[in-house]
VOLOPA-422506 format. One record per atom (N, C-alpha, C): residue in three letters; x, z, y. Coordinates in steps of 0.2 Angstrom, whole numbers, plus 5000, padded with zeros to 4 digits. Each point is the difference from the previous one (the first is absolute). Layout:
ALAXZY;...
This chain:
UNK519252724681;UNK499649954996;UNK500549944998;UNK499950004993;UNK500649934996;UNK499549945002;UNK500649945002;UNK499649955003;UNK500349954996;UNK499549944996;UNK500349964997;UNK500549955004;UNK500649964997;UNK500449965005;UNK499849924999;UNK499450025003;UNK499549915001;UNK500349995006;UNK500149935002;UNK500349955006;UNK499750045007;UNK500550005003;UNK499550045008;UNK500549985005;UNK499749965005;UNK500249955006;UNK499850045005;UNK500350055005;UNK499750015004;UNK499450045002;UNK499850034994;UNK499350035000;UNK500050075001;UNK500750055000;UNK500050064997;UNK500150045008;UNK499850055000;UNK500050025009;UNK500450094998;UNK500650005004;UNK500550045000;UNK499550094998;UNK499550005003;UNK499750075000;UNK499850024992;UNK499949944998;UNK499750014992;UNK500450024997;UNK499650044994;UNK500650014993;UNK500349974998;UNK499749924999;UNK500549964995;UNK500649995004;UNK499849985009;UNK500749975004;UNK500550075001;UNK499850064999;UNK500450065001;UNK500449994992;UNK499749974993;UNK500450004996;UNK500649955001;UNK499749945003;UNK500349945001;UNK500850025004;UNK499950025005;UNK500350045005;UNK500550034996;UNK500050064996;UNK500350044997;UNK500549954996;UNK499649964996;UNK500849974993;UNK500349955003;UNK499749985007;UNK500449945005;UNK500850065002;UNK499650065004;UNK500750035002;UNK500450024996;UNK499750034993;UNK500550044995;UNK500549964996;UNK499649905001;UNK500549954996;UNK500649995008;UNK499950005005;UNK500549975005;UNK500250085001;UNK499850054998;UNK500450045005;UNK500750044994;UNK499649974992;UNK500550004995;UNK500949985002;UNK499949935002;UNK500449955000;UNK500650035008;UNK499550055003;UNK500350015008;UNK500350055000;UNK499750054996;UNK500350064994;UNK500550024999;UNK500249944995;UNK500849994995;UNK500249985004;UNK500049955007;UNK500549975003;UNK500550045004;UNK499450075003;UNK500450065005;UNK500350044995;UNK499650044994;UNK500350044994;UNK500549985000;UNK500349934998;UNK500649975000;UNK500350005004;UNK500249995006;UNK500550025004;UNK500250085002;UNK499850054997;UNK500150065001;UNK500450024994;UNK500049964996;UNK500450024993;UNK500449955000;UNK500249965005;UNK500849955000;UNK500750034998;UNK500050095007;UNK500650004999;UNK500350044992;UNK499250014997;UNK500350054993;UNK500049954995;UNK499649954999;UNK500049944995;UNK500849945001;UNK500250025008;UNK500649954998;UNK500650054999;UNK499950055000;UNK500650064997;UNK499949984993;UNK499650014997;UNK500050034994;UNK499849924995;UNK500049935004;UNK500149934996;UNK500649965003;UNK500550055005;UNK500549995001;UNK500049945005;UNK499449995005;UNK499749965004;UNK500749985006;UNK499849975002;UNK500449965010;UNK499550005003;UNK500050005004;UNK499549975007;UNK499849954998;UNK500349924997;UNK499649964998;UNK499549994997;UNK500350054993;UNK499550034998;UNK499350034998;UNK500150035007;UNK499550045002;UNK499549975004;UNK500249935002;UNK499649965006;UNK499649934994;UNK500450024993;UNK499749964996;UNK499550034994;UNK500050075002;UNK499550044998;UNK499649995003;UNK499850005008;UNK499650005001;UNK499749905003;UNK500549975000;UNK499649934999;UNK499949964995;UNK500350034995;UNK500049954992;UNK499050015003;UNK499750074998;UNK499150005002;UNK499949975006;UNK500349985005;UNK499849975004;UNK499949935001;UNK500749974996;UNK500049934998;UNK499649994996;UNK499650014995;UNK499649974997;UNK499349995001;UNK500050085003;UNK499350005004;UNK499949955007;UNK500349995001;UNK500249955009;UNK499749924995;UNK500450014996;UNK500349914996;UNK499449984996;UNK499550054998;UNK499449984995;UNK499450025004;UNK500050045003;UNK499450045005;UNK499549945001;UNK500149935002;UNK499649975001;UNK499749964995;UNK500550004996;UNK499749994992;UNK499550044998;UNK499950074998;UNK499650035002;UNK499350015001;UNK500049995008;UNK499449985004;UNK499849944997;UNK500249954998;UNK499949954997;UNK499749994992;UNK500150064999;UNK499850004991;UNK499350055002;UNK500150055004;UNK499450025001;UNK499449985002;UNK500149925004;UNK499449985003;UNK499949944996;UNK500349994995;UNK499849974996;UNK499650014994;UNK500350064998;UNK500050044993;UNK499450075000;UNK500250025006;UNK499650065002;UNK500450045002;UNK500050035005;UNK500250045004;UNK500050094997;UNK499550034996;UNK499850034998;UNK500650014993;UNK500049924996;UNK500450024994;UNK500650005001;UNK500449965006;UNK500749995001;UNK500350045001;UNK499550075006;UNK500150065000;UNK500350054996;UNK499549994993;UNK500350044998;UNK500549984994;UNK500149954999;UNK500549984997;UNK500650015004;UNK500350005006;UNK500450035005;UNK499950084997;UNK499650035001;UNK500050075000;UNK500450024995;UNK499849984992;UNK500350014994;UNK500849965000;UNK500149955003;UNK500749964998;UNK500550065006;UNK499750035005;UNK500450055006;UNK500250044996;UNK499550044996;UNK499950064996;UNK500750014994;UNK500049934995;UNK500550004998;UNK500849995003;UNK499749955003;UNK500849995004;UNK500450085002;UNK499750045003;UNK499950065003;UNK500350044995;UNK499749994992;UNK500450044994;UNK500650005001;UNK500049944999;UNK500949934998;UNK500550055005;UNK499849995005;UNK500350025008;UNK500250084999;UNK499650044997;UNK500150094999;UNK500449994993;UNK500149954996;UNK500450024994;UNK500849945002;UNK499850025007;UNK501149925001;UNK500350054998;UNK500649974996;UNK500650035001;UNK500649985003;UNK499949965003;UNK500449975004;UNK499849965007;UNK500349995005;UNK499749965007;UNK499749934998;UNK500549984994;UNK499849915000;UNK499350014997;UNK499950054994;UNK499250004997;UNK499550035006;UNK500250045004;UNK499650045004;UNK499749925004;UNK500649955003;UNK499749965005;UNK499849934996;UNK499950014994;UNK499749954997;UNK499350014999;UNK500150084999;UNK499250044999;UNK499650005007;UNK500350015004;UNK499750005007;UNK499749915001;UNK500249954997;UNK500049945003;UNK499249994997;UNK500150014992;UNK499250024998;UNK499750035004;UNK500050075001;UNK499450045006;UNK499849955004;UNK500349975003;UNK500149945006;UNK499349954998;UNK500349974992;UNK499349964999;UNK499250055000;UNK500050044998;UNK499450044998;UNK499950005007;UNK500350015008;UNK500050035005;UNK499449935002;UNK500549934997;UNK499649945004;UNK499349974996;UNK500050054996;UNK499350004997;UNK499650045001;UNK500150045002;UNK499350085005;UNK499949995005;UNK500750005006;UNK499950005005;UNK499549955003;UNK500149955000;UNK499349945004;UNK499550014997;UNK499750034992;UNK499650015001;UNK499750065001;UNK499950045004;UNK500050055002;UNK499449985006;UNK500749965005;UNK499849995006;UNK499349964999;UNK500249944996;UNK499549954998;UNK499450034997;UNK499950044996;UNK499450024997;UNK499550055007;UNK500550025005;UNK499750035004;UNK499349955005;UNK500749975003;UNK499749925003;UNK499349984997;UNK500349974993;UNK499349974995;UNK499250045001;UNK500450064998;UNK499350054998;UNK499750035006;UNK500450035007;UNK499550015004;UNK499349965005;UNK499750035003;UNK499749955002;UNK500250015010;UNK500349925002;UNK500450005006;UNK500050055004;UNK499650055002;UNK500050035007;UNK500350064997;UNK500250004993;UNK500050094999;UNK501349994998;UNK499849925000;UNK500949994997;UNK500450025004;UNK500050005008;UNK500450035004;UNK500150084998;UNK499350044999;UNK500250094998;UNK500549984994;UNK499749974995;UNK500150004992;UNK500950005001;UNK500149945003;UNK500849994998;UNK500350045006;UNK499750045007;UNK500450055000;UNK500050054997;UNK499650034996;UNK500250064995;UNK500150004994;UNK500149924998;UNK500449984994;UNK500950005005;UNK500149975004;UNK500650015004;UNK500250085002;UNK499750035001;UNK500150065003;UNK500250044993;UNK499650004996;UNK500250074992;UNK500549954996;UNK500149915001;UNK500650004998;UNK500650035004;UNK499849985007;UNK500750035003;UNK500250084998;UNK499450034998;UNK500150084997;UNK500649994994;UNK499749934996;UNK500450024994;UNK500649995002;UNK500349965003;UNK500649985005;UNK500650055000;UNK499450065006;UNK500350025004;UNK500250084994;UNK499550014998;UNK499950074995;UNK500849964994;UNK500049944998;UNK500449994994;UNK501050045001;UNK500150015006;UNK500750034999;UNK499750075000;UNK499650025001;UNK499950095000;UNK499950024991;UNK499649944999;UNK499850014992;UNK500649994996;UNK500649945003;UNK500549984995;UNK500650065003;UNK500050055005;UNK500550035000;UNK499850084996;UNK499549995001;UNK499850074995;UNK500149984992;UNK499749944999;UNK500249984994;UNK500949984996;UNK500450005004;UNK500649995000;UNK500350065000;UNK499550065004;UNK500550045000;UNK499850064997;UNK499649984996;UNK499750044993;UNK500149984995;UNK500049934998;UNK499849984996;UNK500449924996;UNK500449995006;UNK500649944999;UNK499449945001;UNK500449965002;UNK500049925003;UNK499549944997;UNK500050034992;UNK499749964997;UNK499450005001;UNK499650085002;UNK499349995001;UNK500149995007;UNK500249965003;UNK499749965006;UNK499749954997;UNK500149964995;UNK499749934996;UNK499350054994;UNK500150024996;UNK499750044995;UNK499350035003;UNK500250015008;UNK499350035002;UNK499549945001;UNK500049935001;UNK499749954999;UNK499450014995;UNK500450024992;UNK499550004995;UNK499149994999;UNK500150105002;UNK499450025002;UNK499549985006;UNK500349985005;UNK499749965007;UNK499749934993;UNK500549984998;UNK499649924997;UNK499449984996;UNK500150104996;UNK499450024995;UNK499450005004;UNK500150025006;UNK499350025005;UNK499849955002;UNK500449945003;UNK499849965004;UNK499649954996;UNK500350004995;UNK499449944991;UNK499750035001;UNK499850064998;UNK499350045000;UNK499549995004;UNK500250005007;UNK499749995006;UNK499649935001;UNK500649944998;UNK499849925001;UNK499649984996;UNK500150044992;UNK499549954994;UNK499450045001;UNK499950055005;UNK499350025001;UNK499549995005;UNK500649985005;UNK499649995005;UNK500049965005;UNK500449964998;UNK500349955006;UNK499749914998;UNK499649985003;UNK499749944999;UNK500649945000;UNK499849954995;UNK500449955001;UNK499749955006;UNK500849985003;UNK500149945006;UNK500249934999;UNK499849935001;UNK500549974999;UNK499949935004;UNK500749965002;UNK499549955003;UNK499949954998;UNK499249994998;UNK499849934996;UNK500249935000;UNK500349995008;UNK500149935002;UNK500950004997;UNK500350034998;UNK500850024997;UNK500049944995;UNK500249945002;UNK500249964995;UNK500649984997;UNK500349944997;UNK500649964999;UNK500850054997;UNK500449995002;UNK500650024994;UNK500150045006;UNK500450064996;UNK500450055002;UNK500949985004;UNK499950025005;UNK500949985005;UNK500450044996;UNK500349984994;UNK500650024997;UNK500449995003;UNK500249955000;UNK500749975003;UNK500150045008;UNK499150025003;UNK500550045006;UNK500050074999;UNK499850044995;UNK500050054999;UNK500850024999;UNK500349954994;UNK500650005000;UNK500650005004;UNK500049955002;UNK500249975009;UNK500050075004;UNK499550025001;UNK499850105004;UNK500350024997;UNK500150024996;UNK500350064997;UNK500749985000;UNK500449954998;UNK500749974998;UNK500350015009;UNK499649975006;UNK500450015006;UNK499750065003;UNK499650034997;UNK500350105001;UNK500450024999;UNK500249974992;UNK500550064996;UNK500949955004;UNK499749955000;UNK500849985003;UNK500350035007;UNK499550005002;UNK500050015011;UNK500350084998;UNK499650054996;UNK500150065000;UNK500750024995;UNK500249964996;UNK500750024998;UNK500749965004;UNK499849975002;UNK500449975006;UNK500250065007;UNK499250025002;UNK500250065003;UNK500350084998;UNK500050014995;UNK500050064996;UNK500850004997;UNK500049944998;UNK500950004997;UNK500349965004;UNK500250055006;UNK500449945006;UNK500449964994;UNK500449965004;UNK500549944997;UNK499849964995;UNK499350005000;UNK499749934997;UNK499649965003;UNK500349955004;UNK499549955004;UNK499749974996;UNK500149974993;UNK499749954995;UNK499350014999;UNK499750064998;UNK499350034997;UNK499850025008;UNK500049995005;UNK499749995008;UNK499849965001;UNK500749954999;UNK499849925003;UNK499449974995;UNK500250014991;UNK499449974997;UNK499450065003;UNK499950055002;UNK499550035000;UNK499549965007;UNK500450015004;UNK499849955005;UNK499649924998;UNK500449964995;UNK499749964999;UNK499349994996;UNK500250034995;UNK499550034998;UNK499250015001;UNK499950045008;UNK499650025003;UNK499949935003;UNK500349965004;UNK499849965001;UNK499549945000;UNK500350004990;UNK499749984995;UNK499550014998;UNK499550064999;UNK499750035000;UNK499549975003;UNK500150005008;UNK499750015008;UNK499749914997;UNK500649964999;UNK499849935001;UNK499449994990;UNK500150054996;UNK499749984997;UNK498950025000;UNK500250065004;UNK499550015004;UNK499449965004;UNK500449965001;UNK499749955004;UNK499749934997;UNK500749984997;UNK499549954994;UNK499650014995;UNK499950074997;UNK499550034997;UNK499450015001;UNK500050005005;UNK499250015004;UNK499649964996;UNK499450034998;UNK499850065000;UNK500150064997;UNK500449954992;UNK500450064995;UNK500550035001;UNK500050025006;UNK500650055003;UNK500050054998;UNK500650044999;UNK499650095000;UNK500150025008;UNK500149965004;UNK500050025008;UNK499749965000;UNK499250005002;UNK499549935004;UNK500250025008;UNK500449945000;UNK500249985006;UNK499649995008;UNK499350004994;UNK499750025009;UNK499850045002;UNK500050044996;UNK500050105004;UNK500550015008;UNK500349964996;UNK500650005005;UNK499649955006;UNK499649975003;UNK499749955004;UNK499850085004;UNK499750034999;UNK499850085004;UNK500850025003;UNK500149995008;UNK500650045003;UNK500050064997;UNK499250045003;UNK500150084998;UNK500150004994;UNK499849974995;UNK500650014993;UNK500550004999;UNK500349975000;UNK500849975003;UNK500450065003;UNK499450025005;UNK500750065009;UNK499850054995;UNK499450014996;UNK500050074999;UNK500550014991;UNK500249954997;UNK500550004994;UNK500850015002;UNK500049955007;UNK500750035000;UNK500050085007;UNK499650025001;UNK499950055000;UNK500150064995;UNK499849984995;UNK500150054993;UNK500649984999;UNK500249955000;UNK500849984997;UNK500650065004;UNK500049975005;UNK500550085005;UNK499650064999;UNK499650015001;UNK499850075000;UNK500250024994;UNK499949984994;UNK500150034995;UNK500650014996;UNK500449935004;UNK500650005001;UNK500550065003;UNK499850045007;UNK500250055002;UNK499950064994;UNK499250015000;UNK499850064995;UNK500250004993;UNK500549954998;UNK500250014992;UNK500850015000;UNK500550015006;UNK500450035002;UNK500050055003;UNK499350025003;UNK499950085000;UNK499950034995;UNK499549994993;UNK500050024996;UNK500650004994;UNK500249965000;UNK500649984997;UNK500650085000;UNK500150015009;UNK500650025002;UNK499950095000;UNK499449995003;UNK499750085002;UNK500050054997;UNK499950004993;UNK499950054996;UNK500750014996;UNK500349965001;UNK500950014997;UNK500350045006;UNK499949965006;UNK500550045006;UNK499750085000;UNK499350025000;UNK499950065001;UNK500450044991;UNK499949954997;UNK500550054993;UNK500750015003;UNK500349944999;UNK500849985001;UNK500250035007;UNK499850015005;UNK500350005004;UNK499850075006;UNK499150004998;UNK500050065005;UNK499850064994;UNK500349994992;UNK499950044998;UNK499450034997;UNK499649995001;UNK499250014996;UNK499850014996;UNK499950034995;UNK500049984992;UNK499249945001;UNK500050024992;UNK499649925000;UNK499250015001;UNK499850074998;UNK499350005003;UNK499950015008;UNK500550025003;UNK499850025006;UNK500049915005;UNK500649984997;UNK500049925003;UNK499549984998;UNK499650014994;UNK499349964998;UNK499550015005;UNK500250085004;UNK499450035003;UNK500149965008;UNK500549985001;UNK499949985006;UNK499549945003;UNK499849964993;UNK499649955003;UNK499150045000;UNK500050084998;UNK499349994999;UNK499849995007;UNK500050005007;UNK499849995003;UNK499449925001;UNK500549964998;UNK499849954999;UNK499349974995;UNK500050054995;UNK499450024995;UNK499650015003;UNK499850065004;UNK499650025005;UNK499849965004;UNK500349975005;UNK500049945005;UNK499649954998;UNK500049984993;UNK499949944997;UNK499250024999;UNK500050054995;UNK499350024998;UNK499450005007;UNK500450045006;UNK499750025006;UNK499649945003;UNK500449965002;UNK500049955003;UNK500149934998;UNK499949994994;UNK500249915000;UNK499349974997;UNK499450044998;UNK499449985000;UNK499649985008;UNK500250065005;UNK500049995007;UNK500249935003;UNK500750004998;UNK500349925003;UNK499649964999;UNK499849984992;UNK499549964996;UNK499349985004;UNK499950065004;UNK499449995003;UNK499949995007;UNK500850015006;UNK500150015006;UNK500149904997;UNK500549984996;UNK500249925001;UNK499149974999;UNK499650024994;UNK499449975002;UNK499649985004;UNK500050055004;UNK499750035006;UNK500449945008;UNK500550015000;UNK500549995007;UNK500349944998;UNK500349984992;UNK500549954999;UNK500650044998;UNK500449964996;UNK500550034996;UNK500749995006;UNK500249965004;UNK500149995004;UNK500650065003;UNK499550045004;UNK500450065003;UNK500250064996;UNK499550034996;UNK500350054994;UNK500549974996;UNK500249934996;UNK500649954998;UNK500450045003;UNK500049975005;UNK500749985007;UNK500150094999;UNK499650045005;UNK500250075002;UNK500350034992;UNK499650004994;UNK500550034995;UNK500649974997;UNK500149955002;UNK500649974997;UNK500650035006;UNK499850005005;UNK500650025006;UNK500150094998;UNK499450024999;UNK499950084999;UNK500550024993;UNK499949964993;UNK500350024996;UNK500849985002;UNK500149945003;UNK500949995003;UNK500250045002;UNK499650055005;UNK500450045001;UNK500150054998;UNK499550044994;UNK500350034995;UNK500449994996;UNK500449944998;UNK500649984999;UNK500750005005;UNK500050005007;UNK500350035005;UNK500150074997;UNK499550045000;UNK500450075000;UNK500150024994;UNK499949974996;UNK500250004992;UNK500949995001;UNK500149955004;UNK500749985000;UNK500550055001;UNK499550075002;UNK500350055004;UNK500050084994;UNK499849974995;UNK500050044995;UNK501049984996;UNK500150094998;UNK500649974998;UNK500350084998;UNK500750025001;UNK500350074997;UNK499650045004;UNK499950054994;UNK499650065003;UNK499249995005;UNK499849945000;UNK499549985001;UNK499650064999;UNK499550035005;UNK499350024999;UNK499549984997;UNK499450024998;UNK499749974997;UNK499450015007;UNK499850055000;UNK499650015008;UNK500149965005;UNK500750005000;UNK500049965009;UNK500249934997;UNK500249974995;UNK500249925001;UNK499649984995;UNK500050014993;UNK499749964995;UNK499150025000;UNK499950055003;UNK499250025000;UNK499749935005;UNK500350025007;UNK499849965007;UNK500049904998;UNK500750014997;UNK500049914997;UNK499550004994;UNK499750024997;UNK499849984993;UNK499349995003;UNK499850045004;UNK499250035003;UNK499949935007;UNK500550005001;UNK500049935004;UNK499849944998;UNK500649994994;UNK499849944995;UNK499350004999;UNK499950054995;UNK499350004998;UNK499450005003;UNK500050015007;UNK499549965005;UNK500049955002;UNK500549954999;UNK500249955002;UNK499849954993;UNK500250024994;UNK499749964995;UNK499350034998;UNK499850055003;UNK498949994998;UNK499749955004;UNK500450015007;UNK499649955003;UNK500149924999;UNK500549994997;UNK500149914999;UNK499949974992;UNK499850054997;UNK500149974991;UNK499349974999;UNK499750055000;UNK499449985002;UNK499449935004;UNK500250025004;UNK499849925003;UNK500549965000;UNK500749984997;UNK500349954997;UNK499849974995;UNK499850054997;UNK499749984991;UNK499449975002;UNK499450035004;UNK499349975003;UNK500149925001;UNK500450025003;UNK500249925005;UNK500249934995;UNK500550034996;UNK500249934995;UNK499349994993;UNK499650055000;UNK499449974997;UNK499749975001;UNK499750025008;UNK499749985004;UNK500149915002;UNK500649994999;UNK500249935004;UNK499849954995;UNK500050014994;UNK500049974994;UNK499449994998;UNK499949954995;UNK499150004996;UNK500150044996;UNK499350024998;UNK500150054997;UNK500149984992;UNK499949954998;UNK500349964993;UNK500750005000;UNK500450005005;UNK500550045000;UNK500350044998;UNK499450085001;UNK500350065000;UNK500850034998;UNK499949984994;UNK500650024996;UNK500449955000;UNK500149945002;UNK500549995003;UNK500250015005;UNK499850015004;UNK500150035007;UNK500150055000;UNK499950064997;UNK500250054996;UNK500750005000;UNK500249944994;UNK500549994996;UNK500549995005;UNK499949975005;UNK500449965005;UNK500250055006;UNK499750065003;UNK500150025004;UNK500350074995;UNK499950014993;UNK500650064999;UNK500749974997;UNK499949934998;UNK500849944999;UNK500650025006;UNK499450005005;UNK500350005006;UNK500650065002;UNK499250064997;UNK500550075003;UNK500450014996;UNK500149984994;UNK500550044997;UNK500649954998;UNK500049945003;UNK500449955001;UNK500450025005;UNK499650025006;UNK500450035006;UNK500650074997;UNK499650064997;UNK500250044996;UNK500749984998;UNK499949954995;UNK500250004996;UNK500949975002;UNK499849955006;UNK500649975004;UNK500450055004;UNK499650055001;UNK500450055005;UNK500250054999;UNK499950004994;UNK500250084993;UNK500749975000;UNK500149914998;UNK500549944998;UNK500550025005;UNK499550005006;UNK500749965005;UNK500250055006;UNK499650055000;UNK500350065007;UNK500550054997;UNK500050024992;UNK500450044999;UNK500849975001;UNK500249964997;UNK500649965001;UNK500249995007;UNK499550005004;UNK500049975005;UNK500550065004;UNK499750054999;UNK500150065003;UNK500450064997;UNK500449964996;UNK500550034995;UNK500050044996;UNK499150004997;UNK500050044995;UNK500049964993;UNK500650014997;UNK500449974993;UNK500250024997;UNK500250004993;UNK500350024995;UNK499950065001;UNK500450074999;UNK499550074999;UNK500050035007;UNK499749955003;UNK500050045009;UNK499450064997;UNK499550004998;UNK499650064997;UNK500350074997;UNK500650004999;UNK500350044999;UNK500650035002;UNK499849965008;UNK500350015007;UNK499950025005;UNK499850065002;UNK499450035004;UNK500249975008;UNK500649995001;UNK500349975006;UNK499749915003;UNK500150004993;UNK500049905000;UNK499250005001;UNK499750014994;UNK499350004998;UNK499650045010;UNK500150045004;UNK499850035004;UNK500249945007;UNK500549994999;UNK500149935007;UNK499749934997;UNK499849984995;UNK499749944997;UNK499350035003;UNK499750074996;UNK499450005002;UNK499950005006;UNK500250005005;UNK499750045009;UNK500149905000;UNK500749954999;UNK499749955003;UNK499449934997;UNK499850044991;UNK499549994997;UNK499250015004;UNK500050055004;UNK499350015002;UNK499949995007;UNK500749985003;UNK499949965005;UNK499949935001;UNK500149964994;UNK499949964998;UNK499449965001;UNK499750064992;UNK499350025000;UNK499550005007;UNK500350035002;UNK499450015006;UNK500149925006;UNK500549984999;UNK500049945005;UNK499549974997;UNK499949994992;UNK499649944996;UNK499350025001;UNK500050075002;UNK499250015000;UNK499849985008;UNK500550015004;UNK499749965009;UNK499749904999;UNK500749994995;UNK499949925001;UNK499049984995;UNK500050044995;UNK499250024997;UNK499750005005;UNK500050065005;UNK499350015004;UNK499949955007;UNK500849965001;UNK499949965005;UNK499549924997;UNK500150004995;UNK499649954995;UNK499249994999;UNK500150074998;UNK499150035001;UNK499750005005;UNK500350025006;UNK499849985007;UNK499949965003;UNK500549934995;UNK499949935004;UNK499649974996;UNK499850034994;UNK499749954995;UNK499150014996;UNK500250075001;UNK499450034997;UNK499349995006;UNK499449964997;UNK499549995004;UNK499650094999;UNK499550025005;UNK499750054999;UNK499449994998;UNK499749965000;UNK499549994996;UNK499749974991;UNK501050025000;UNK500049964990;UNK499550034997;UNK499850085001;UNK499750024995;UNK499250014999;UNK499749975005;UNK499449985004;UNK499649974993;UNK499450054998;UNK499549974996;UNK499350005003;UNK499349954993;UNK499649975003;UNK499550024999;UNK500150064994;UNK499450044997;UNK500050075002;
């Protein structure tokens, strides 16, 4: 049934038609965005052959989209609950769409990672509101399922996007890893101008935080070229200040911040953000690294490296609507903690993936590990940072807990490959690139122990506790 998009606060119950449509263009818009970002890692090592890419390169393919999604994301959220949640949405949908074009017709790295910077803004115009329309429109007791199975079928799209971008690459070249964005775009408008009610929050006054939208973005982009082209302290040190900047402008903006500062007065807001920050920070150097090493090193062509994460797909579908309703039930608390420690260690035996690698015995067991590891904790982590927040809020708290993950992402993409001496064309070094990866995922996995010991110090069990 077509439903007009009249104002709806709360009213809509996950079992009805209308919240099953609501439901659908919330995950088809976030799982868009989650899509192209593993598509593209699967097509790194044929796209930097063939634009005559570096490894820098290649880390700025994949953060130029991340720097601008981290740097504006809260912007975003911020236009949404003002403007409507509903329209900002789909103005991100159509601004991804193009960018996506731009990105399938580079001819070169520097137009690819310009085109990627765009994707990036469309990314911080869907993503928050996605989550935020879910927030908005359900009604309390049904939001904990909703955004596990909004969490759960994006983590599908997550986990399916290198199996879709190695069959795509290796049928059909590199470009439709961006191109197949298109028709997802076509779909997802169709869906929203039909049937998705507008959001918004009424009480949203006074000026827009330019000055720190800018400020966010300017000490991303410096902190991340500072790490990315060693031997340049200049653009770190101003990145650093920058951010500081930012932090202090923050504060004397209140109210008209785009970080309202007292979200942050909730610790569990606070434990469970930097929470995201390392966890995601581990997981965007897993994804980063993993789908090259099984091309470059253990040989795989590109569908079968795609295929290795489907376990993951399955796991997520399986179970991350479950967690959604174990954290509602018990508290986010111990499924948090236990999946974060569970997926670390599937980055241990990942570390163990390398020449001649099996697929059965090392990359099947580590993928199938992670991917229990992250149904059980995405889920009630996302719960949780809605949960701590007013719900006039939503999208920005939204905005603020994915600034977070993909800031972390976005730092650790910057800063563990150098670290670990994957440079200039270590990609095309099956030796180099294979010792970089074993101490990249050991890395990786320490960051996920210092996450779940945070969670167990910090996460109360009763956040997610409702009255209706």
């Amino acid at each position: 049934m077509t439903t007009r998009p009249e104002e709806t606060h709360g009213h809509v119950e996950l079992k009805s038609a209308r919240g099953r449509w609501i439901l659908a263009a919330t995950v088809l818009g976030s799982g868009l965005a989650l899509l192209d970002s593993t598509v593209v890692n699967v097509a790194l090592p044929f796209l930097g052959r063939e634009l005559k890419a570096d490894m820098a390169g290649l880390q700025w393919t994949i953060n130029a989209y991340t720097l601008t999604l981290a740097g504006l994301i809260l912007l975003g959220g911020s236009l949404g609950d003002r403007y409507g949640r509903r329209k900002i949405f789909l103005i991100g949908v159509v601004w991804f769409a193009i960018a996506s074009a731009l990105c399938g017709a580079a001819q070169n790295i520097e137009t690819l990672i310009a085109a990627r910077a765009l994707q990036g803004i469309g990314g911080a115009l869907l993503t928050p509101g996605s989550l935020a329309i879910i927030q908005a429109s359900f009604v309390r007791h049904d939001r904990p399922r909703a955004v596990g199975i909004w969490s759960g079928l994006g983590g599908v799209a997550s986990a399916i996007g290198p199996l879709l971008g190695g069959w795509l690459v290796q049928t059909a070249g590199w470009r439709w890893a961006f191109l197949l964005n298109l028709p997802f775009a076509v779909l997802i408008v169709f869906v929203t101008v039909r049937h998705v009610p507008e959001s918004r929050n009424d009480e949203a006054a006074g000026r827009f935080d330019v000055l720190g939208s800018v400020l966010a973005a300017l000490a991303l982009a410096g902190i991340t070229y500072g790490l990315i082209e060693r031997g340049a302290p200049l653009p770190l040190v101003a990145g650093l200040v920058l951010g500081v900047a930012f932090v202090w402008t923050q504060i004397r903006r209140s109210p008209d911040a785009l970080v309202p500062v007292g979200m942050f007065r909730n610790h569990v807001f606070t434990a469970v953000n930097v929470v995201t920050l390392i966890m995601y920070a581990a997981m965007g150097v897993v994804f980063f690294l993993l789908v090259v090493q099984l091309q470059v090193v253990s040989r795989f062509t590109p569908i079968v490296a795609g295929l290795s994460m489907l376990p993951v797909t399955i796991l997520m579908m399986l179970l991350s609507g479950r967690a959604g309703e174990i954290a509602k039930r018990y508290g986010p608390r111990w499924p948090m903690t236990f999946g974060i420690l569970v997926a670390g260690a599937g980055f241990v035996w990942m570390s163990t993936i390398g020449f001649g690698s099996s697929y059965v015995l090392q990359v099947l067991p580590a993928v199938t590990v992670f991917g229990i590891g992250l149904s059980a904790a995405v889920a009630p982590l996302t719960a949780t940072v809605l949960a701590t927040a007013e719900e006039r809020y939503a999208g920005t708290a939204s905005g603020v807990n994915n600034a977070v993950a993909r800031t972390g992402s976005l730092l650790a993409v910057a800063a563990v490959p150098p670290l670990v001496g994957l440079v200039g064309d270590a990609f095309e070094n099956p030796a180099v690139f294979d010792a970089g990866f074993r101490q990249a995922m050991l890395i990786s996995a320490g960051m996920m122990v210092v996450s779940a010991l945070i969670t167990f110090l910090t996460i109360r069990s009763n956040v997610l506790a409702v009255d209706d």
